[in-house]
N, C-alpha and C positions, 0 to 999 in steps of 0.2 A: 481556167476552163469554164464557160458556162453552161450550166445543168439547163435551160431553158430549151422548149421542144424546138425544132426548126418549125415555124410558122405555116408551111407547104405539107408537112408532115402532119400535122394539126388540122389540118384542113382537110386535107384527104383520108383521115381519120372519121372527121366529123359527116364526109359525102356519103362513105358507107353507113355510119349507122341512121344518116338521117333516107337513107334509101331504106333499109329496113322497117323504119319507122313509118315511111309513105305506104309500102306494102302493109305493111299491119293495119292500118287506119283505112285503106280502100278493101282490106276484105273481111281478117277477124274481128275487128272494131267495127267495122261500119256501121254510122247510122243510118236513122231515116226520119220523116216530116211522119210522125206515128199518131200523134192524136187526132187527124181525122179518122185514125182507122177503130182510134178508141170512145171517138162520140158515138160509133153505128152498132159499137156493142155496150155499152155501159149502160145502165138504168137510168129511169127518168129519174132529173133530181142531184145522180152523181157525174154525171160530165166531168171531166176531167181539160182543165184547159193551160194555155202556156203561164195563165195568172196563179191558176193552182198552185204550178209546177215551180214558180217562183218562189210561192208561199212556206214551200217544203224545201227547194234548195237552204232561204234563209233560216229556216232550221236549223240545218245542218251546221250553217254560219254562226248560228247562236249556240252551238253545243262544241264547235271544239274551239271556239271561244271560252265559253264558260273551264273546259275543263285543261282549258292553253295548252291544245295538240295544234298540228301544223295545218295551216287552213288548205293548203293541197290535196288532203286528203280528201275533201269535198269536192274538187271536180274531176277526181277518180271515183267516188262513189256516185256522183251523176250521172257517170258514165255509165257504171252498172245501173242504173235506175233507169237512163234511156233505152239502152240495151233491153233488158227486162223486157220492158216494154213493146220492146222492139218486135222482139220474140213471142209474144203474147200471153207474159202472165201478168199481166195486169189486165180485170174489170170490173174495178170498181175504185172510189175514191181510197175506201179501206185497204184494197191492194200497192195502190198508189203508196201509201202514208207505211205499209209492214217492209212493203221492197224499200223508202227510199231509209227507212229506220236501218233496215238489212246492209242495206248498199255500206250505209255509213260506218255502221263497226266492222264489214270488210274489208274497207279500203284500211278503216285507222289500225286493225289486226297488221295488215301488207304494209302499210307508211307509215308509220310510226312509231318511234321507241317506246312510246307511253301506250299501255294496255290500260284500256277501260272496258272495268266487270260487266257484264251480263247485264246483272241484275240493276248497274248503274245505268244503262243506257233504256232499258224496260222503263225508270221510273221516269225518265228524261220523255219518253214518250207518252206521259201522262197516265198510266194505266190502261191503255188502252187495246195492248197486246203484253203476251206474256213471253217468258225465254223459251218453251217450247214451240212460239208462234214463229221469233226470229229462226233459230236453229233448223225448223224444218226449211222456213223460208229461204235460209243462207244453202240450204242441198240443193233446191229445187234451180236458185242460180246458178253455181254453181256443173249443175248438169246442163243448164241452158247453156251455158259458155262455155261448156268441153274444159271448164278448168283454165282457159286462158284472161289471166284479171287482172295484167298488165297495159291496161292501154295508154295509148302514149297522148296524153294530156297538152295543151297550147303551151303549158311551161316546160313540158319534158322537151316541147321545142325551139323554145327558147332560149333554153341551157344551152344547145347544141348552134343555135345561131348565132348567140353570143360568144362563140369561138370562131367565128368569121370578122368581127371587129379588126381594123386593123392595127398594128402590134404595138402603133402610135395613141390607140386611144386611151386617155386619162382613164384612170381610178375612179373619179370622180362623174364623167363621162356614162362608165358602165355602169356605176352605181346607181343615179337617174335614171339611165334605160331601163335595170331589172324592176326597177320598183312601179316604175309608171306601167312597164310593159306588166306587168302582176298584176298591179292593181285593172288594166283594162281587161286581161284574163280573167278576171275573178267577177267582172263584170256580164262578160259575154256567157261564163257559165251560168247566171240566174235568170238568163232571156231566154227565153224558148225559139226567139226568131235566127239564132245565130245554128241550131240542133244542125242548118241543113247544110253548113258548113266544115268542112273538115277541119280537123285538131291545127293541122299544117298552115292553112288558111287564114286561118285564126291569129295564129302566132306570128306569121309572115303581117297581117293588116295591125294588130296588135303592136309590133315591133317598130315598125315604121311610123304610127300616128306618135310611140311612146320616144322614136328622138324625131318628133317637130316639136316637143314639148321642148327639149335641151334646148338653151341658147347657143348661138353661132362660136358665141368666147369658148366653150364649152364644146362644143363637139364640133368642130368645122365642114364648111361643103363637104369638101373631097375625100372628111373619113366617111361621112356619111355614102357619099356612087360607092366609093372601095368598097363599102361592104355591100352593099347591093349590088355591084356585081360580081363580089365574093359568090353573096348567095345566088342566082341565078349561076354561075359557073360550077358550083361542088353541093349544089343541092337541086336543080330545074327551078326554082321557083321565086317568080318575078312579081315586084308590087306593081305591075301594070295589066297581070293575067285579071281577064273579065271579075270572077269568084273574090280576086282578093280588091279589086277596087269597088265591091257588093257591098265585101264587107267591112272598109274602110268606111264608104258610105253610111253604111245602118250605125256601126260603131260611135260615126263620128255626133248622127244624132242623138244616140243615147248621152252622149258623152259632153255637149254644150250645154248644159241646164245643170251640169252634176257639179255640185258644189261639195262634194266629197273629194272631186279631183281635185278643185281650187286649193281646199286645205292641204289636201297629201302634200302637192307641189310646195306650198309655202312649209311644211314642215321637213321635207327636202330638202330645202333653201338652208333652212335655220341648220339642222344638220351640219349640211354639205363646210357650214361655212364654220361651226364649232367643234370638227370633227379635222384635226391638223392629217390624222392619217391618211384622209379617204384624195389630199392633196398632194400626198406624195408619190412615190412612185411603188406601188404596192402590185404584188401578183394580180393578174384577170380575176384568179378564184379569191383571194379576199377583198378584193375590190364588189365581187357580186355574191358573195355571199350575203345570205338573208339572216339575220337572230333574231328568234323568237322566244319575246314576245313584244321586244322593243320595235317593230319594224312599223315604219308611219304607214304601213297601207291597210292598219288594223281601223277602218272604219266599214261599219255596217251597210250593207246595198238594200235598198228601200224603193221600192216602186219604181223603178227605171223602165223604162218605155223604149 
């Protein structure tokens, strides 16, 4: 008798919670294009811009690096950072740098099995706020967000469209897509130009550029329509709607010059091809599960445009 979900069953699992998911992101989460709204109040001198804003995500990138937590937790603590934002506590560069400090030991508190001290992540931020600065700072989000700090991130959507693959797709297959499609995630969170885009959006243009990267041997036509119109059938959402061919488009320029993707890919390769399991016939889930710290999409985003 085999234990394996019925497929249809799977699917209509995944409709639901990715319908809760759109709801959450078009109201509790919603962003917005907020830094014009924060040049007309900040001081001359602090401006705040999407280069800033970069400057501070790869922080983040360099600290749960440094301390090998899970790099996820950085574009959930973005999210609280935009929000903030959003909301209007942020005026000045200095609020900028305590909320995105803030942001980041909340998320890694919420995603992460590894707890880093207080006092560890104060020092991490140069001395330049103290644990009574975060702490009051972490109430004040907190109350801005009624307490809901769950948003649903381009991977959370991910996870969830990678259960539309059809039931034909390699191990091997899935394991390219999470990784390329990460790695273009983890992209779009250090760009200010993607903010105006929803999480869904994201992951839908995200998912789609990450199998044209797959070779044809590798993931064939017709899995690739099945699952496209998987998703369009059990979730509304089509790589041809206006928003996600925006942001294929912008994606894809940032994304021709990035000699970080070159390498991921080729370190992929070498993997894919010294790794007997990832060719066999392995579950969806350990076929796309990610270990860290071994995972090739540990390379640094650096001035991406």
């Amino acid at each position: 008798m085999s234990l394996e979900m019925d497929p249809s069953i799977q699917y209509d699992e995944t409709s639901d919670i990715v319908a809760n998911m759109l709801r959450q992101e078009s109201t509790t989460y919603r962003r917005e294009d907020y830094i014009p709204a924060l040049l007309s109040r900040t001081v001359p001198g602090e401006s705040i811009d999407g280069s800033w804003r970069q400057r501070i995500i790869e922080w983040m990138y360099g600290v749960v690096d440094h301390c090998n937590l899970r790099r996820e937790s950085v574009a959930v603590a973005t999210y609280f950072l935009d929000l903030a934002a959003c909301r209007g506590l942020v005026h000045c560069r200095v609020d900028f740098q305590l909320i995105a400090m803030t942001s980041l030991m909340l998320s890694i508190k919420l995603n992460d099995s590894t707890m880093v001290k207080l006092d560890s992540m104060v020092k991490l931020g140069r001395g330049l706020f103290n644990e009574a600065d975060v702490i009051a700072t972490e109430r004040k989000m907190l109350q801005a967000f009624r307490w809901h700090v769950h948003p649903p991130t381009p991977v959370c959507f991910m996870r969830q469209f990678l259960r539309l693959l059809p039931v034909e797709t390699s191990p091997i297959a899935r394991y390219m897509i999470v990784e390329v499609t990460r790695f273009i995630s983890e992209i779009s969170v250090c760009l200010y130009k993607f903010v105006k885009f929803p999480a869904s959006t994201m992951a839908t243009a995200a998912i789609v550029i990450g199998m044209e990267r797959v070779d044809e041997s590798i993931l064939p036509s017709w899995q690739r329509k099945l699952f496209l119109s998987n998703l369009s059938a059990y979730t509304g959402l089509t790589s041809t709607s206006p928003d996600v061919m925006q942001a294929m488009e912008e994606l894809r320029v940032s994304l021709d010059n990035n000699v970080n993707l070159h390498e991921l890919m080729r370190t992929i390769d070498a993997q894919c091809h010294r790794t007997p399991c990832l060719s066999s016939s392995k579950t969806m889930d350990s076929a796309t599960r990610i270990t860290q710290p071994r995972s090739p999409r540990e390379v640094v985003v650096h001035s991406l445009q």
